[in-house]
SESE-191521 format. One record per residue (C-alpha): x, y, z. Coordinates in steps of 0.001 Angstrom, whole numbers, plus 500000, padded with zeros to 6 digits. Layout:
XYZ/...
***
This chain:
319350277194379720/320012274358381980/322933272114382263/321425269189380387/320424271719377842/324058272710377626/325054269111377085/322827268257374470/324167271060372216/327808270082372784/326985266675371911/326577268099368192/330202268189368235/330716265365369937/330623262983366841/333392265515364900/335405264790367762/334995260973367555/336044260849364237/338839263139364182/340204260680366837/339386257633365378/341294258803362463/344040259937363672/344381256293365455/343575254679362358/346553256848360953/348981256348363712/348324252246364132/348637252234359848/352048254132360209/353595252549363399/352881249033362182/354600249999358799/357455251188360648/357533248218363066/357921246212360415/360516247989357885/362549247838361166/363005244185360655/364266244342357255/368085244248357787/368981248089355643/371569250570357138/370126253155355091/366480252236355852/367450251732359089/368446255552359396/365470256465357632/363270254921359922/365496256101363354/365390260236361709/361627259530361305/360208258708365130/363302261016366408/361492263971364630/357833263183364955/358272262707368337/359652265577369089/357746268225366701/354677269413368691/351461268933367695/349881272445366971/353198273292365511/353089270695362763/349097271149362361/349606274783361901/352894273989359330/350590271279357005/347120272926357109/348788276884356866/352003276457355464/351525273427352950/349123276387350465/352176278606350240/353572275814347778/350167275213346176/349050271889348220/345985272141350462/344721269540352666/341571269901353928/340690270105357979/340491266436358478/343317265354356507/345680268144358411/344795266194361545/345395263036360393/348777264309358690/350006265982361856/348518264030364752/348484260857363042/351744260737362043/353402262144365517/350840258739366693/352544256591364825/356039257617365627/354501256889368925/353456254131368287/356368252664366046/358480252142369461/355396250351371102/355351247589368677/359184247862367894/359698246916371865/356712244685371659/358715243075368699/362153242834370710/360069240472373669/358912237961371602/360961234593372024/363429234091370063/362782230007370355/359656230387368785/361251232358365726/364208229338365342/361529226703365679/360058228192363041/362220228644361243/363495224982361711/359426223495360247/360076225405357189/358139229031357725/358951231084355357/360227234640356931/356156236398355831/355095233330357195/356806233802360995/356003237607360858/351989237167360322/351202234108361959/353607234541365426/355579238240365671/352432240466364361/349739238997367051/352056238657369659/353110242157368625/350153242981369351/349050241386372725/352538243196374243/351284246495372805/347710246814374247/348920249068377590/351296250817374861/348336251407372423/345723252687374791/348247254859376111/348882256847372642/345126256251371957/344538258560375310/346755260963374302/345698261045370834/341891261994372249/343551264429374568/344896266424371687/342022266692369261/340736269377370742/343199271355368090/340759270289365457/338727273691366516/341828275567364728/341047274097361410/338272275107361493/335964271224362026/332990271776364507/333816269420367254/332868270139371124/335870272505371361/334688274960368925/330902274596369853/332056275098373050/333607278452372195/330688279748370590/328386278589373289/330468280402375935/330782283625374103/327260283795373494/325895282584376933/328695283643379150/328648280480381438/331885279051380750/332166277087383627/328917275262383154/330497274455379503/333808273458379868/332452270820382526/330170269747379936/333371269080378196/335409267319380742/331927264884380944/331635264280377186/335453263376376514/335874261433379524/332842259589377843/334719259340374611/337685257845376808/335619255566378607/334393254085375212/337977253847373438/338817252219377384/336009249687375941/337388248906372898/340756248125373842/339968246235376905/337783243637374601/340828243443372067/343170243028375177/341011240017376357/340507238721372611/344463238428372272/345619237880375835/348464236081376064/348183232917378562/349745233220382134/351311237016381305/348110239131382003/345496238889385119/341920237092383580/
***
């Protein structure tokens, strides 16, 4: 079996692995931004809330909290099923991630621009969609790609619920042909691709919202 043979069959995997990632993004950015934004809403009590929930998530470790939601959660009678672990357990830890990204994003925003707003009329929606969220969001590309990176460099766990991404083809390959080292470099090449094209992605969305005069062209 040659190398590129060895590659081909790991790229069966290759599209679990996309989407477990994607997902758990699409979880994380869905779950910061909701935080970002509850943080703005003036609430002791939602305040603490919101503080207890990126203290813990951020702290919990990954495989820990995989392990508690897809192993522990049927001991009470709920089961989530492989994907929906990950997104539970890596998506939310994401977005706790993410949450103080777009919170700090948030705090550099001009306050000028807020008063002047303020001052035509805007109504307090009207401010937070049309100048804090895409500003938000230019400050929080380096922030975003950041978690996005990590969030591809941890769904490799996926193999231990049991979806068939290039970790656990991997596996099997390697117990069955014995040539791990061949393998796992097939694997370094096939996620770095994967990073390269989530690298991509966020690059055109950095240039689509760059903000004037703060960021190289």
């Amino acid at each position: 079996m040659s190398f590129l043979q060895i590659l081909t069959l790991l790229a069966a995997g290759a599209g679990y692995t996309l989407l477990v990632t994607l997902a758990c993004i699409a979880t994380g950015l869905a779950v910061g931004l909701l935080v970002a934004m509850l943080s703005r809403v003036r609430s002791r009590p939602l305040q603490f809330l919101l503080g207890s929930f990126t203290y813990v998530f951020r702290g919990v470790p990954v495989l820990v909290l995989l392990f508690l939601v897809f192993f522990g959660l049927p001991g009470i009678g709920i089961r989530v099923p492989p994907l929906g672990a990950m997104m539970l357990s890596l998506g939310l830890i994401a977005g706790a991630y993410l949450a103080e990204v777009f919170r700090g994003a948030l705090d550099a925003i001009d306050q000028n621009e807020i008063v002047a707003a303020e001052a035509m009329g805007m109504s307090r929606l009207q401010i937070l969609l049309s100048i804090e969220v895409p500003q938000m969001l230019r400050f929080s590309v380096p922030g975003m790609l950041n978690e996005f990176t990590t969030v591809l460099k941890y769904s490799p766990f996926a193999y231990t619920v049991g979806i068939p991404d290039i970790m656990k083809q991997a596996m099997a390959l390697a117990a069955t042909t014995l040539r791990g080292l061949e393998i796992y470099l097939a694997i370094g090449l096939l996620y770095f691709a994967i990073y390269k094209l989530i690298l991509v992605a966020v690059r055109a969305l950095e240039r689509r919202f760059r903000v004037p005069g703060l960021t190289p062209p």
